[in-house]
C-alpha positions as CSV (number, residue, x, y, z in Angstrom):
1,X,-14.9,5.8,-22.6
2,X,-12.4,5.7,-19.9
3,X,-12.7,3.8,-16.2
4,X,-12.4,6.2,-13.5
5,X,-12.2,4.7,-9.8
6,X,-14.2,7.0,-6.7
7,X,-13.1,6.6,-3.2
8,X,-14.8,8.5,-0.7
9,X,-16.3,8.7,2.6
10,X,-18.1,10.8,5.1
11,X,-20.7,11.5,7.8
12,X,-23.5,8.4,7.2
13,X,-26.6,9.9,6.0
14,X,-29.6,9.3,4.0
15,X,-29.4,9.4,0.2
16,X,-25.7,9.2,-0.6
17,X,-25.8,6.1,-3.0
18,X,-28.6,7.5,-4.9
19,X,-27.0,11.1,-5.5
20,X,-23.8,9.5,-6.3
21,X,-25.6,7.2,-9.0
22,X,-28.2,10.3,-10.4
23,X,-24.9,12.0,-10.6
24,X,-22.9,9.4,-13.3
25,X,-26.3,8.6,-14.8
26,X,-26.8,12.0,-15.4
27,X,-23.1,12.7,-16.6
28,X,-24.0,9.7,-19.1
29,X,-21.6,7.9,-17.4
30,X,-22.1,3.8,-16.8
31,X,-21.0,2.2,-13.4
32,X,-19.5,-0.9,-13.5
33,X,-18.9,-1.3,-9.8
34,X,-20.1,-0.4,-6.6
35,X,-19.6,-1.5,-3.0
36,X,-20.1,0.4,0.2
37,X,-19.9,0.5,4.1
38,X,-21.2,1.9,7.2
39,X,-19.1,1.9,10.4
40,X,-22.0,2.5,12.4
41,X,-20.1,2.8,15.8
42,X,-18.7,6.1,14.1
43,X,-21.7,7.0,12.1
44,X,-19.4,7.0,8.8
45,X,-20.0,5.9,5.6
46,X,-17.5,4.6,2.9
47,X,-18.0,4.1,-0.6
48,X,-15.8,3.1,-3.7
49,X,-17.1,3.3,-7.3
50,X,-15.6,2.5,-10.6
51,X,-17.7,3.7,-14.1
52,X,-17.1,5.1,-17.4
53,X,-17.3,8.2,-18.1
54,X,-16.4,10.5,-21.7
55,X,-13.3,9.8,-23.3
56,X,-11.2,13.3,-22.8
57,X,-9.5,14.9,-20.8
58,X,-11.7,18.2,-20.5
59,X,-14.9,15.4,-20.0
60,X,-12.6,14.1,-16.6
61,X,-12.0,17.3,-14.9
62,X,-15.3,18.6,-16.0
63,X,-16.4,15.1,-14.1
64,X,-14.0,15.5,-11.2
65,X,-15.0,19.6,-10.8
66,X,-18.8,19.1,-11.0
67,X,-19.1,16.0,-9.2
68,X,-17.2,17.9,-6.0
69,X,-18.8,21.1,-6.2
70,X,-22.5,18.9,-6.5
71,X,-22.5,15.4,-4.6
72,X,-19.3,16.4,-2.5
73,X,-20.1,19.6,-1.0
74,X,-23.6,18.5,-0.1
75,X,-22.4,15.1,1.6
76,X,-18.9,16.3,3.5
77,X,-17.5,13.9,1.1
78,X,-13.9,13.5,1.3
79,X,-13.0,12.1,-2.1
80,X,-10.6,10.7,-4.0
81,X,-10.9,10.4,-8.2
82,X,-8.6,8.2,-10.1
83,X,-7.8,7.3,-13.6
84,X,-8.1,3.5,-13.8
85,X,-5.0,3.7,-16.8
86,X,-2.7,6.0,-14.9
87,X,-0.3,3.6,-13.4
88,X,0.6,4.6,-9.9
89,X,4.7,4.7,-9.3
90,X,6.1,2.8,-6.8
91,X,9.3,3.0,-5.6
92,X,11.1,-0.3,-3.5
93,X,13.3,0.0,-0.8
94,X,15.0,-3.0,0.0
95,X,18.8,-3.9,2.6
96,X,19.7,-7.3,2.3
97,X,16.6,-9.3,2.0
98,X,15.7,-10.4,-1.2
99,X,12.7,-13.1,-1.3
100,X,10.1,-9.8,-1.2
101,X,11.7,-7.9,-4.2
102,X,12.0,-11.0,-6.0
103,X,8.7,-11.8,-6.1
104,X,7.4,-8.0,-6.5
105,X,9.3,-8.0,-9.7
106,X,8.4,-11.4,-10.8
107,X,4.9,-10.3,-10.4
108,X,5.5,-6.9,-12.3
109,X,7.2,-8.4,-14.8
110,X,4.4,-11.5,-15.5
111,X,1.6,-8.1,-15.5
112,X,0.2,-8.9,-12.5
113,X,1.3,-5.6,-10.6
114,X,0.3,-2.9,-12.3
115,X,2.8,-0.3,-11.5
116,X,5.7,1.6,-12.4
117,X,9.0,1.0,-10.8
118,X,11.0,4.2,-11.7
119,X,13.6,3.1,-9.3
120,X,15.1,0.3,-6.3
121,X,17.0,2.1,-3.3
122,X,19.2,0.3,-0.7
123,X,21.3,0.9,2.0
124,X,23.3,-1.5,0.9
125,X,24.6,-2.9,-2.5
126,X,23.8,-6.0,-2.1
127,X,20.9,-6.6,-4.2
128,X,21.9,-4.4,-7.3
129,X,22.6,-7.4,-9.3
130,X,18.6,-8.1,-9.3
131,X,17.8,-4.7,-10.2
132,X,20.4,-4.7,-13.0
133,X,18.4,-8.3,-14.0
134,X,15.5,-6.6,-13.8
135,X,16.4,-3.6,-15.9
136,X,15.7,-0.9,-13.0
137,X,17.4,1.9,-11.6
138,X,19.4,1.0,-8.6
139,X,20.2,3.6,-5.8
140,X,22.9,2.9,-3.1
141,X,22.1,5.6,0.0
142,X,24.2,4.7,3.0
143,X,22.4,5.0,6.2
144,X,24.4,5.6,9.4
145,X,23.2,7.5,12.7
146,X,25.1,10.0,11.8
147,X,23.9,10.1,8.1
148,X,20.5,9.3,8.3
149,X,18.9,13.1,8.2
150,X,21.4,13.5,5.1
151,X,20.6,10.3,3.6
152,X,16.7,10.9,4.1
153,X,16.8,14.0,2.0
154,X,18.4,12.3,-0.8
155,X,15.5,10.0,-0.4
156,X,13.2,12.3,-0.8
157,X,14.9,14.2,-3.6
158,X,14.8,10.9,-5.6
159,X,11.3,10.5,-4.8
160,X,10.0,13.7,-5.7
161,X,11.8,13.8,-9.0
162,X,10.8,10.3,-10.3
163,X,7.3,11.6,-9.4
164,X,6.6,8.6,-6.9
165,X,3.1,7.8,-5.6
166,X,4.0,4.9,-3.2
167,X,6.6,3.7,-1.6
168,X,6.9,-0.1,-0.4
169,X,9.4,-1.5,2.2
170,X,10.6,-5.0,1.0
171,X,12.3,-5.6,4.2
172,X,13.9,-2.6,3.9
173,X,15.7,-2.3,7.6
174,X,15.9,1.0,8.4
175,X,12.8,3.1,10.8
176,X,11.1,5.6,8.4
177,X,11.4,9.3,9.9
178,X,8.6,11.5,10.4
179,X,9.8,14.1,8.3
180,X,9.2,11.3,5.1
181,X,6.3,9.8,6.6
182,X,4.7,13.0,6.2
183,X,5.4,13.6,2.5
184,X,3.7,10.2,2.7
185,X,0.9,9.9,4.8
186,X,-0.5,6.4,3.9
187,X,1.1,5.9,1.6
188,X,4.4,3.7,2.6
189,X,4.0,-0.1,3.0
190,X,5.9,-2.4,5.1
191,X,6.1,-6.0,5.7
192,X,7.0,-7.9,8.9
193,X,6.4,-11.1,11.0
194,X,3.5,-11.4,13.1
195,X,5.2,-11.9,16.2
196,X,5.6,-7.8,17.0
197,X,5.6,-7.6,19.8
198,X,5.7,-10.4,21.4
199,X,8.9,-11.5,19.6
200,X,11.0,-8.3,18.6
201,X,14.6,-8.1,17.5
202,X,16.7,-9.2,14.7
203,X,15.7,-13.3,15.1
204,X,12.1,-13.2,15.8
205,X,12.2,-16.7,14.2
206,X,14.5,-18.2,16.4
207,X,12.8,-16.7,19.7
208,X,9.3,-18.1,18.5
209,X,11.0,-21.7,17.9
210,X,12.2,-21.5,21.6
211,X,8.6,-20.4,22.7
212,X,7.4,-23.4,20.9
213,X,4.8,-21.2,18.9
214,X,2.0,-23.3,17.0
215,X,1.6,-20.3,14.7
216,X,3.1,-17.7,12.8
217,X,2.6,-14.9,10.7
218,X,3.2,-11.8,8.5
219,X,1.4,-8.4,8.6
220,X,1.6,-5.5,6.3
221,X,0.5,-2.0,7.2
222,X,0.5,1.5,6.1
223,X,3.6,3.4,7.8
224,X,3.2,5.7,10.7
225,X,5.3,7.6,13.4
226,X,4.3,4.9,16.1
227,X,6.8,1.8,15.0
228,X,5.1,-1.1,13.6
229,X,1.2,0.1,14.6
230,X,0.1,1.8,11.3
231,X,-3.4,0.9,9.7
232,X,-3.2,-3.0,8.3
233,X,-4.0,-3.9,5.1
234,X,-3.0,-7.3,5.2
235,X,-2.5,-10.4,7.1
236,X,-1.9,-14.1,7.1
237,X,-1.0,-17.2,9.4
238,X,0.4,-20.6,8.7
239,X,1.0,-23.7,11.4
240,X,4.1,-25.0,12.9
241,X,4.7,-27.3,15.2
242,X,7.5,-29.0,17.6
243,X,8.4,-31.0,14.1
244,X,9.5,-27.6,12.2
245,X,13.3,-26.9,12.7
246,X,14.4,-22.4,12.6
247,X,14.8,-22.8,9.1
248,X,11.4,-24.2,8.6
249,X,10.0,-21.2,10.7
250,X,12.5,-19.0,8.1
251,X,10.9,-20.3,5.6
252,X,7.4,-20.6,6.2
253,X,7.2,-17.2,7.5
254,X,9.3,-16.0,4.6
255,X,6.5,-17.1,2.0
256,X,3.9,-15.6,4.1
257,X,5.6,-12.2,3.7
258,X,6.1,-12.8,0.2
259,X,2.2,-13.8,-0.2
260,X,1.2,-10.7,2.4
261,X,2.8,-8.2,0.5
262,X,1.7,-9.0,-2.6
263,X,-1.4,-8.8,-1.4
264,X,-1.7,-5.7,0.3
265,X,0.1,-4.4,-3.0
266,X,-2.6,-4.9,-5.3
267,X,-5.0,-4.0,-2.7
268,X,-3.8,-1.0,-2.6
269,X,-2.8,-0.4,-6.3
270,X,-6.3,-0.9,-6.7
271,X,-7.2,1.8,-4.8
272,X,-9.3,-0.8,-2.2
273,X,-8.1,0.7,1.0
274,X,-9.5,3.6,2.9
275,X,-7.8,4.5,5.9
276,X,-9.7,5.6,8.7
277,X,-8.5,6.6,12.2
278,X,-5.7,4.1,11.9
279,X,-7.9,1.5,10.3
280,X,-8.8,0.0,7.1
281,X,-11.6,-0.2,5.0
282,X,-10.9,-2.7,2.4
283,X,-13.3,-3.5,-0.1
284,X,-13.3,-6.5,-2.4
């Protein structure tokens, strides 16, 4: 048998859990989980399954073929099937920063991410010495303003022939075009401080210690064309106080955004986030 993972939503109606269910059952598949939701200000309903299902190829996209032309035509389902074994490839884009790809590659490396990592890329060269460490592709694209549409495309060729699924910013400081956020659509990560955007610029830190701030934070979020306001996946806060120095705002906000990340990561790798008129739907 092999785990497949459904994600779907559509227009809330009666009987969608039980036609999804008749349908495995009577596929001889076996559902191992279920969880669902109904935004009822929108009248839509959301809905992720995992089962087991035959143990072949042909027995998937028979699945995959049936179970659209059945359930998913009869519903408005907009659906997503995955393979539970097929890992996803995710590619990091990093500057100078390193606490974020430290820890994404600590946590590859122990198994606890998932993923394949065909390659690092960096607009500087500062952190090839971890990928090197790390036994990973390093790729040095120089981003200027006169450069960037240049440099993009080379992004984008890399990306498309390492066959990447996902791309996640590790406080990678460059804004994402729209030209890539559309071969992309949800499916680029960032991290960044909670203050946005209240406290903008290159020392948020420092402005929130002179504002005397009781709490911080770190948010990540899908990517859109509308800086810093894509759908959030994840979010988390810690308190300071007028005994905290800049560096312990650096650093306490620092481990949030390594904690955050991580998070949303495997939130996503998991295939636990629906996105929904720049919102999430994040299951458990």
């Amino acid at each position: 048998m092999k785990r497949i993972t459904l994600v779907m939503n559509c227009p809330d109606q009666k009987g969608i859990i039980a036609a999804v269910t008749n349908f495995i059952h009577g596929n001889n598949g076996n559902i191992v989980y279920i969880d669902q939701y109904v935004d009822r200000v929108n009248a839509v309903f959301f809905m992720r399954v995992e089962c087991e299902i035959a143990d072949n190829e042909q027995g998937i996209e028979n699945f995959k073929t049936n179970f659209i032309d059945s359930v998913g035509n009869k519903f408005h389902l907009k659906i997503d099937i995955y393979l539970n074994n097929a890992l996803p490839k995710m590619a990091l884009f990093v500057s100078k920063y390193d606490h974020c790809l430290y820890d994404i590659l600590a946590r590859h490396q122990s198994g606890e991410l998932t993923v394949e990592i065909p390659f690092i890329l960096s607009n500087h060269n500062d952190l090839k010495s971890i990928a090197d460490r790390f036994d990973i592709p390093f790729y040095h694209v120089s981003v200027t303003k006169e450069s960037k549409k240049e440099a993009e495309q080379k992004q984008l060729e890399l990306l498309q022939e390492h066959q990447v699924d996902f791309i996640v910013l590790a406080r990678y400081m460059q804004i994402i075009s729209k030209d890539l956020i559309q071969h992309y659509p949800n499916k680029i990560i960032n991290i960044h401080h909670s203050f946005l955007p209240a406290f903008p610029g290159a020392k948020p830190y420092h402005s929130a210690y002179e504002r005397g701030v009781k709490i911080i934070g770190a948010t990540s979020h899908y990517v859109t064309e509308e800086l810093d306001a894509g759908p959030i996946i994840e979010q988390n806060t810690t308190h300071v106080s007028h005994l905290n120095s800049i560096d312990d705002f650096i650093a306490k906000g620092r481990d949030l955004e390594r904690i955050v990340l991580s998070k949303a990561l495997q939130l996503h790798v998991a295939r636990k986030v629906m996105v929904y008129q720049n919102k999430t739907v994040v299951f458990s």
